[in-house]
C-alpha positions as CSV (number, residue, x, y, z in Angstrom):
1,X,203.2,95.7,291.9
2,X,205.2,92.3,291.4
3,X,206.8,91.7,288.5
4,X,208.7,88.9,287.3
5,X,212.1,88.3,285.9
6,X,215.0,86.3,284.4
7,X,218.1,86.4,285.3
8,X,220.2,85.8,282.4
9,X,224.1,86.7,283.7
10,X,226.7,84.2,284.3
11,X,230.3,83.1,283.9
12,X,233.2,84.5,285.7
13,X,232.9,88.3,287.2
14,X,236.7,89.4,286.6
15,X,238.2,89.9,283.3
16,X,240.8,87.5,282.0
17,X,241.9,84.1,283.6
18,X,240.5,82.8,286.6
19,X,242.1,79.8,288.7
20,X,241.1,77.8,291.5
21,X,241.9,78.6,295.2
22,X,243.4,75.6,297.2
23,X,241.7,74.7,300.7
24,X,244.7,76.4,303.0
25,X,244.2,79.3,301.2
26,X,240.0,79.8,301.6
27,X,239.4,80.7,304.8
28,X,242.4,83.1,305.4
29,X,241.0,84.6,301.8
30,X,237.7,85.1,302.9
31,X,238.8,86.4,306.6
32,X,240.4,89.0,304.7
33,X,237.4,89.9,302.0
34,X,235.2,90.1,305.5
35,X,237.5,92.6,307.1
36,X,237.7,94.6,304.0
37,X,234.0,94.7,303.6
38,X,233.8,95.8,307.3
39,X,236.0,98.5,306.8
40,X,234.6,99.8,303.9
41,X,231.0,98.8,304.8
42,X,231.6,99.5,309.0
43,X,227.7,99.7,309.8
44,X,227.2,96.0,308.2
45,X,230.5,94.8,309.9
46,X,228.5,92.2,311.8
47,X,226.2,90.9,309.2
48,X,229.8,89.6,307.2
49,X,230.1,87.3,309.5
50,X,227.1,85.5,308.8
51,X,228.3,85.0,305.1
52,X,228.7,81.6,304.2
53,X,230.2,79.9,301.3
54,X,228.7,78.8,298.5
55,X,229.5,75.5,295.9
56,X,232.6,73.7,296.7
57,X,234.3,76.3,298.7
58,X,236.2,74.4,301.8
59,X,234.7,71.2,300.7
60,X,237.2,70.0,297.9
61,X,240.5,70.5,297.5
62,X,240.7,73.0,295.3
63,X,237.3,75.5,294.6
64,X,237.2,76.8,291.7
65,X,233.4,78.6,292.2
């Protein structure tokens, strides 16, 4: 049975202010977010490192998505 339907969620997911991340600090961040998945997530670990970034992230000089 298919069904259809809308997603109708956005904005920021964490609570309070939000800034953006400058370019030497994305990939060590995300080398860390990956190791913490794959420790709490050790059966995936090698499906993290397929993850790739989405929007602006190591394109600009700052990302802010």
């Amino acid at each position: 049975d298919l069904r259809e339907s809308t997603i109708t969620e956005g904005g920021n997911v964490f609570k309070g202010q939000t800034d953006s991340i400058p370019l030497g600090f994305i990939q060590p961040t995300l080398d860390a977010y990956y190791e913490e998945l794959g420790r709490l997530f050790p059966v995936y670990v090698a499906e993290f490192d397929t993850f790739q970034p989405l929007g602006s992230v190591g394109k600009k000089a700052k990302s802010g998505d």
